[in-house]
Every structure is written in structure tokens, then in C-alpha cells.
C-alpha positions as CSV (number, residue, x, y, z in Angstrom):
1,X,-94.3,-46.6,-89.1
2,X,-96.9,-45.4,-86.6
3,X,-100.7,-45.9,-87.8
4,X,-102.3,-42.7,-87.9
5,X,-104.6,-42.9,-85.2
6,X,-101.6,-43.7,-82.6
7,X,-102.5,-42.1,-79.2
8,X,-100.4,-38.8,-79.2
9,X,-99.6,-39.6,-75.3
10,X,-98.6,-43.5,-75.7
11,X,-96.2,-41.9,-78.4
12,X,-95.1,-38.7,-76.2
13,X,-94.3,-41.5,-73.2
14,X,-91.8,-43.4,-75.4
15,X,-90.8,-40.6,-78.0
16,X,-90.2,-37.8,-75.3
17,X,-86.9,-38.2,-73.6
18,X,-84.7,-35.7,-71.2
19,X,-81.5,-36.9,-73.0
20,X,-83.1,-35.1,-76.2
21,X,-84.4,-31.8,-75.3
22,X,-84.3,-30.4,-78.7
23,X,-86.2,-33.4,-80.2
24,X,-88.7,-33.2,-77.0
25,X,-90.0,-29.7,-79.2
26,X,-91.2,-31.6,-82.3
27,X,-94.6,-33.8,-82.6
28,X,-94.0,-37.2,-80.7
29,X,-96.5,-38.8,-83.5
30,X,-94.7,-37.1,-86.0
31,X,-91.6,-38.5,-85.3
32,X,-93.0,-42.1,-85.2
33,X,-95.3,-41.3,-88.3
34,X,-92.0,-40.9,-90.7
35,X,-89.5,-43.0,-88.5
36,X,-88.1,-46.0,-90.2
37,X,-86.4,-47.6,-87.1
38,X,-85.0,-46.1,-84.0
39,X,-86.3,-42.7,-83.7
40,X,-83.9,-41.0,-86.3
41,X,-84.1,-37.3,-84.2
42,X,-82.6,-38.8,-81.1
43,X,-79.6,-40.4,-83.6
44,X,-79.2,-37.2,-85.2
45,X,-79.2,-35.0,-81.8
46,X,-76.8,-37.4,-80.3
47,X,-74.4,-37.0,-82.8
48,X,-74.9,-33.3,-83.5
49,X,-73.4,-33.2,-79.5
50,X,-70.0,-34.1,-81.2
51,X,-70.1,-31.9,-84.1
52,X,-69.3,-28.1,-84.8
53,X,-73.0,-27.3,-86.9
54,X,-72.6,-23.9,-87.8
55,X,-75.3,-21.8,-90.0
56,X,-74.6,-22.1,-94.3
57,X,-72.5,-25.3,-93.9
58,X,-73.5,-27.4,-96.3
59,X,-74.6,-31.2,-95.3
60,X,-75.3,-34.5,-96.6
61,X,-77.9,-36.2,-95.1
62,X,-77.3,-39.6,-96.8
63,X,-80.1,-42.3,-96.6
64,X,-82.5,-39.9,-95.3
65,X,-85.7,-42.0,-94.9
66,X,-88.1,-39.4,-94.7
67,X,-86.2,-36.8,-94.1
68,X,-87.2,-35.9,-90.2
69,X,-83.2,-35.6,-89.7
70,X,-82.9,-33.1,-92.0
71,X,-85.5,-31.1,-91.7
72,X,-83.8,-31.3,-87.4
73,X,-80.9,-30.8,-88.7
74,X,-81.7,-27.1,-90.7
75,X,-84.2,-25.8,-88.1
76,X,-81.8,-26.3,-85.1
77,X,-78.5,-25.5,-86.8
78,X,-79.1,-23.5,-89.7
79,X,-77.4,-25.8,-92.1
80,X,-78.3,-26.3,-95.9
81,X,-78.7,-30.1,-96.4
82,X,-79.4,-32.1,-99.3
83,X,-81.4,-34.6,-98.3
84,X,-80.5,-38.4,-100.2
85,X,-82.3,-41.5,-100.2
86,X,-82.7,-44.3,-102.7
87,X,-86.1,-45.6,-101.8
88,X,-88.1,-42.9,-101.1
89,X,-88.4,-40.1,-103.8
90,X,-88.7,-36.6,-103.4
91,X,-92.3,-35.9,-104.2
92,X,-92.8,-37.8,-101.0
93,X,-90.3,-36.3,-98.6
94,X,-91.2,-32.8,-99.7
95,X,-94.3,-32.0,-98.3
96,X,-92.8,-32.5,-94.8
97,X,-89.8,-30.1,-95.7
98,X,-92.4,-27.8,-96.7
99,X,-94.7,-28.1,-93.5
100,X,-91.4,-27.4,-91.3
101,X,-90.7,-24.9,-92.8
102,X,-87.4,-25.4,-94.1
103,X,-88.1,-25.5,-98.1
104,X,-85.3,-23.0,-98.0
105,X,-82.0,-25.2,-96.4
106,X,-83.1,-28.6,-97.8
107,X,-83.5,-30.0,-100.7
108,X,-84.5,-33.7,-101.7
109,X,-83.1,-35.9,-103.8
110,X,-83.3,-39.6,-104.8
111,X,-79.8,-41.3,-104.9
112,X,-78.2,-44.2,-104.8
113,X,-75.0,-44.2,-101.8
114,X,-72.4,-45.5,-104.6
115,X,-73.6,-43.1,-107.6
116,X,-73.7,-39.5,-105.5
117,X,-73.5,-36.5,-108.8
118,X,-72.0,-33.8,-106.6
119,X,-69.1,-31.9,-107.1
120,X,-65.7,-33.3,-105.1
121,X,-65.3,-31.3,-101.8
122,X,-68.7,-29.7,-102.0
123,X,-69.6,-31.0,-98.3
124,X,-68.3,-29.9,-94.8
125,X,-69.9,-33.0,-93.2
126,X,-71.9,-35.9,-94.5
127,X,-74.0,-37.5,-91.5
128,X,-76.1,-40.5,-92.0
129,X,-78.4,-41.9,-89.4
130,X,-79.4,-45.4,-89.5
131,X,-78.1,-46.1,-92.7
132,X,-74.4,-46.6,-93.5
133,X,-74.3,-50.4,-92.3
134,X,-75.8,-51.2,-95.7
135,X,-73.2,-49.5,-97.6
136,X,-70.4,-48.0,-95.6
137,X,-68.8,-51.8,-94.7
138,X,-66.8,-52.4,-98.4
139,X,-63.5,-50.8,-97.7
140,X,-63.6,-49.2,-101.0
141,X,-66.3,-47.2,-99.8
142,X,-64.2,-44.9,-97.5
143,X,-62.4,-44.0,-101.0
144,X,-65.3,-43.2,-102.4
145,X,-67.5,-40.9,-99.6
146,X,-64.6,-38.9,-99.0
147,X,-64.3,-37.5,-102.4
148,X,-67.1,-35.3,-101.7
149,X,-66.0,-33.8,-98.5
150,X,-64.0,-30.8,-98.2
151,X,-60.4,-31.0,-96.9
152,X,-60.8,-30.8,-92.8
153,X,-64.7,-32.3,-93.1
154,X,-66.3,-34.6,-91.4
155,X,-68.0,-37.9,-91.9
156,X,-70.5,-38.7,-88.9
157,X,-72.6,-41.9,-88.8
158,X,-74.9,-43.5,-86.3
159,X,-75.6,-47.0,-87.7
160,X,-77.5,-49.8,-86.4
161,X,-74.6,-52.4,-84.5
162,X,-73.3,-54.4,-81.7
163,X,-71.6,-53.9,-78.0
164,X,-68.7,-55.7,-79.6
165,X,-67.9,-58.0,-82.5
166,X,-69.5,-61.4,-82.2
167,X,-66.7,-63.1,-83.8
168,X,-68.5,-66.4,-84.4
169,X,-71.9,-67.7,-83.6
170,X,-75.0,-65.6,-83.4
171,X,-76.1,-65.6,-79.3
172,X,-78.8,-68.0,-79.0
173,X,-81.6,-65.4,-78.4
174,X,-80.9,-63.2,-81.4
175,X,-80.8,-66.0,-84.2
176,X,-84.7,-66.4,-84.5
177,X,-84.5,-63.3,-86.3
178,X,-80.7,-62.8,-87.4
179,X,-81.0,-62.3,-91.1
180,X,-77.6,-62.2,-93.1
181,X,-77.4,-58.9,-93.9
182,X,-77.0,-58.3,-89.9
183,X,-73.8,-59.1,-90.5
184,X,-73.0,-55.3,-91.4
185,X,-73.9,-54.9,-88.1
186,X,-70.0,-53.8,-86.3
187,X,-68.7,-52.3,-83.0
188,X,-67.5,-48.4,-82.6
189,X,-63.8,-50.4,-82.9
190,X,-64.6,-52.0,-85.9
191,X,-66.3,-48.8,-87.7
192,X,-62.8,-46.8,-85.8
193,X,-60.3,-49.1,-87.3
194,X,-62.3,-49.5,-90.9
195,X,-62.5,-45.8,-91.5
196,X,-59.0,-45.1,-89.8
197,X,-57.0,-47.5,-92.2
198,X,-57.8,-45.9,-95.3
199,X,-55.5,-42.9,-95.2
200,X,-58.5,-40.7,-96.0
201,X,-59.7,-40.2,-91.7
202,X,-58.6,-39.5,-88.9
203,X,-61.3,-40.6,-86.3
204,X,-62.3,-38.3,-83.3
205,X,-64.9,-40.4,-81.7
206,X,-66.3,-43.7,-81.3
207,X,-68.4,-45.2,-79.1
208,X,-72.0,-46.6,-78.3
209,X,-74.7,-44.0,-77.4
210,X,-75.5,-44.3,-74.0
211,X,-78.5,-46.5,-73.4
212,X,-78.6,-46.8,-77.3
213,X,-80.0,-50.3,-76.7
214,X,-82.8,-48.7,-74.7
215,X,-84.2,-46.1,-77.3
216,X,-83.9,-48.7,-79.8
217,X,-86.3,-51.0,-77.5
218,X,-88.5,-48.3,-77.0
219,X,-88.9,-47.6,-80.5
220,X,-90.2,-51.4,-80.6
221,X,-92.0,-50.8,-77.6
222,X,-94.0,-48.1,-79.2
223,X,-94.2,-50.4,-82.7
224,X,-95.9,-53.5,-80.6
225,X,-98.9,-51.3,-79.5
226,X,-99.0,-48.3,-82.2
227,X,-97.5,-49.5,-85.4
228,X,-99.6,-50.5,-88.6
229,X,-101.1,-53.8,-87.5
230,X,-98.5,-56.0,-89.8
231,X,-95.6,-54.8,-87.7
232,X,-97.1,-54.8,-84.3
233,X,-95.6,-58.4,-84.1
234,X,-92.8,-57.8,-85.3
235,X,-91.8,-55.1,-83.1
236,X,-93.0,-57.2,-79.8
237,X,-90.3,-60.2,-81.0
238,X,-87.5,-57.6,-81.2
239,X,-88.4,-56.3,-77.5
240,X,-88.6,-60.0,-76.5
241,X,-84.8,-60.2,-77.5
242,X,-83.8,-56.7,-76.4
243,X,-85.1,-57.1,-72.6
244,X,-83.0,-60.9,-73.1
245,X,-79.8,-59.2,-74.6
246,X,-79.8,-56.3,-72.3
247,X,-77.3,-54.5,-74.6
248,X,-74.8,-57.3,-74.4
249,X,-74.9,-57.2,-78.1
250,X,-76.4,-54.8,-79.7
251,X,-76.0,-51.3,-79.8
252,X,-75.8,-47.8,-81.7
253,X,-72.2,-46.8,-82.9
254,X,-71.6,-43.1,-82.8
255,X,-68.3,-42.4,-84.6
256,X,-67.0,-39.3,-86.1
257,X,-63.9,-39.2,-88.8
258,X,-62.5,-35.7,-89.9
259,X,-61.1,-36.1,-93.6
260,X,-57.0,-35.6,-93.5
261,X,-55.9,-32.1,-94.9
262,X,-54.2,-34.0,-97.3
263,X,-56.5,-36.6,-98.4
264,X,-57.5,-34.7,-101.4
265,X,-53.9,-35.6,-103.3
266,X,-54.6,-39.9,-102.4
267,X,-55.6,-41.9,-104.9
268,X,-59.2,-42.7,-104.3
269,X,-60.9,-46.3,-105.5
């Protein structure tokens, strides 16, 4: 999203945070260059802080972007991720794997979040960063993610969301922009009790990532001054309504579901 000229220390300033050290040692215009939306590294280092990464698992990275969260997720963990995403294709995400170094632990592929080819129970976690409001809401789809996660895995998501549910009208300073498809956006309870209900999870976490609001302004903050000229507008409306909101509303779910011993005998959708 960043132009390529940003200034390296305008994007160090916003992209450089103590409550990511690990993400703090990659290229602050490189994580703005190949971010979609809230810096993706943060999301994934966040959530790796709940998880038990252990060299030679095998992860799905699913609706990758770019691919920055896998490529974190190998070099820091040692991990073998397959790296999906329906809009951008391989040819495009693998020079970056190949710059990083990590040509041998991930692999990109171009997929489609409701026709995944892999073998049932091939996964010991599937993470997705930014991604699983736009598919992970039908609640057929916890029948169908969980068929490709071992017995005892674990589905870990950081998708874009609210405080709490709205349960009626749009707040006054978000409708200018409120497009219908925000409605996917839930609360950690919402995503706990949707993914807990299916018999398939039991969830070990949910909850908002602390100042989530706050990395998601900055990410704006860095779009108004350093983005591609058609999104510098763009970005300075969403940090309009994100200094009104002041995380009353929206947030960043963090929730983590481990996949019942026994789910592999249920009927799935």
C-alpha cells in the first residue's frame, strides 16, 4: 500500500512498536510496501503469543495477502506454511519468499477459502490474519475449516471487528463509510460462541488485542501521508473516525479454538 518512495523513518515511527520486538527486526517500508490493512506482522506476532509454534509444524496461512505473515511466521518459528490467497497469485508472492529467505518452509498457492485441495488433518494450526471476517461468519464454515486440521489443532484468527456487537444502528460517526459487508465485522464473544457451538472447538482465547484500535489508526496514519496518492484520502477519513470512536467500536479479535480429539468422527457440512 505504501508508494515506493515512502520515507523509511515516517514508516519506522508508525511501523516500529515495543509491543512487537520481533516485527521491530524486519524493514518498516517493507511491511507497509506488501501490507493490505493493519500491519499483518503485528497480527501475526500477537497471536503467535498464544500459540505453541514449534519447528516442522505444518501451517495454513489462509488469505495471505502478500505473504509477509508467512514468510514471519517460518523465519521466527521454523514452521512449514502454505501460504493461500485468492487474489493474489503465486508468481507475485514468491519473489518475497525468495528474498527472505524462506523458499524452503513456504510455499504459495492461489485458493479459494471454500475449495482448500489438501488432505483432511494435514494441518496442526491454520492462522489467518485479517481475513476470516469475509468467510469464516457462515456457520457452515466451522464444518468445513476443521476438516483439515489434525485432531488437537488449532484454528487462530485475528480478523478485522468491533469492541462489542452493535446490535442495531451503525454509531453516527462510522456510517459515512459503513459498507454492508462490515457487517462480518463481530466481537471476541461473537467469534467465541460461533466457533464453540459447532461441536468441532473448544475455544482457549478470545479477546481484543490491546490497543488493537491504535495500530489499526496508525496503519491509516501512515496511509494519509505515505500511501499511493488514491488512498491517502481514504486512509485520513478512517483516522477521522478512529480518533472519534476511540475503540468504543471497533477493534481486533484475537481468538484461538483447539479442534475436539474427537471431532474427526462428527459429521461435517
Amino acid at each position: 500500500m505504501l508508494a515506493e518512495d515512502a520515507d523509511p523513518e515516517l514508516a519506522a515511527e508508525k511501523l516500529i512498536h515495543p509491543q512487537f520486538p520481533r516485527s521491530a527486526a524486519y524493514d518498516a517500508v517493507w511491511q507497509g510496501r506488501f501490507a493490505m490493512g493493519p500491519n499483518p506482522l503485528w497480527l501475526t506476532e500477537s497471536l503467535a503469543e498464544l500459540l505453541d509454534l514449534a519447528p516442522g509444524m505444518r501451517v495454513l496461512d489462509l488469505g495471505c495477502g502478500w505473504a509477509t505473515s508467512a514468510i514471519f511466521l517460518a523465519k521466527e518459528f521454523g514452521v512449514h506454511v502454505v501460504a493461500a490467497d485468492y487474489g493474489l497469485p503465486p508468481e507475485m508472492t514468491w519473489p518475497l519468499i525468495v528474498e527472505a529467505g524462506v523458499q524452503d518452509r513456504v510455499m504459495p498457492i492461489m485458493a479459494e477459502a471454500h475449495d482448500l485441495r489438501f488432505a483432511h488433518g494435514y494441518f496442526d494450526v491454520i492462522i489467518s490474519i485479517d481475513a476470516y471476517q469475509y468467510f469464516g461468519t457462515d456457520d457452515l464454515y466451522t464444518g468445513y475449516i476443521q476438516r483439515f486440521l489434525a485432531p488437537g489443532g488449532v484454528l487462530a484468527i485475528v480478523p478485522l471487528g468491533l469492541a462489542e456487537e452493535l446490535g442495531g444502528d451503525v454509531p453516527e460517526h462510522l456510517a459515512d463509510a459503513w459498507k454492508w459487508d462490515f457487517h462480518a465485522f463481530h466481537s471476541p464473544d461473537w467469534w467465541s460462541a460461533h466457533l464453540g457451538r459447532s461441536g468441532f472447538f473448544d475455544v482457549e482465547h478470545a479477546d481484543l488485542l490491546p490497543d488493537g484500535w491504535k495500530h489499526w489508526m496508525r496503519w491509516h496514519e501512515l496511509g494519509a501521508q505515505a500511501a499511493d496518492p488514491q488512498w491517502r484520502e481514504f486512509c485520513a477519513d478512517w483516522v477521522r473516525r478512529f480518533t472519534l470512536d476511540q475503540g468504543r467500536t471497533l477493534g481486533l479479535p484475537r481468538v484461538v479454538a483447539r479442534k475436539r480429539p474427537d471431532a474427526g468422527g462428527r459429521r461435517a457440512a
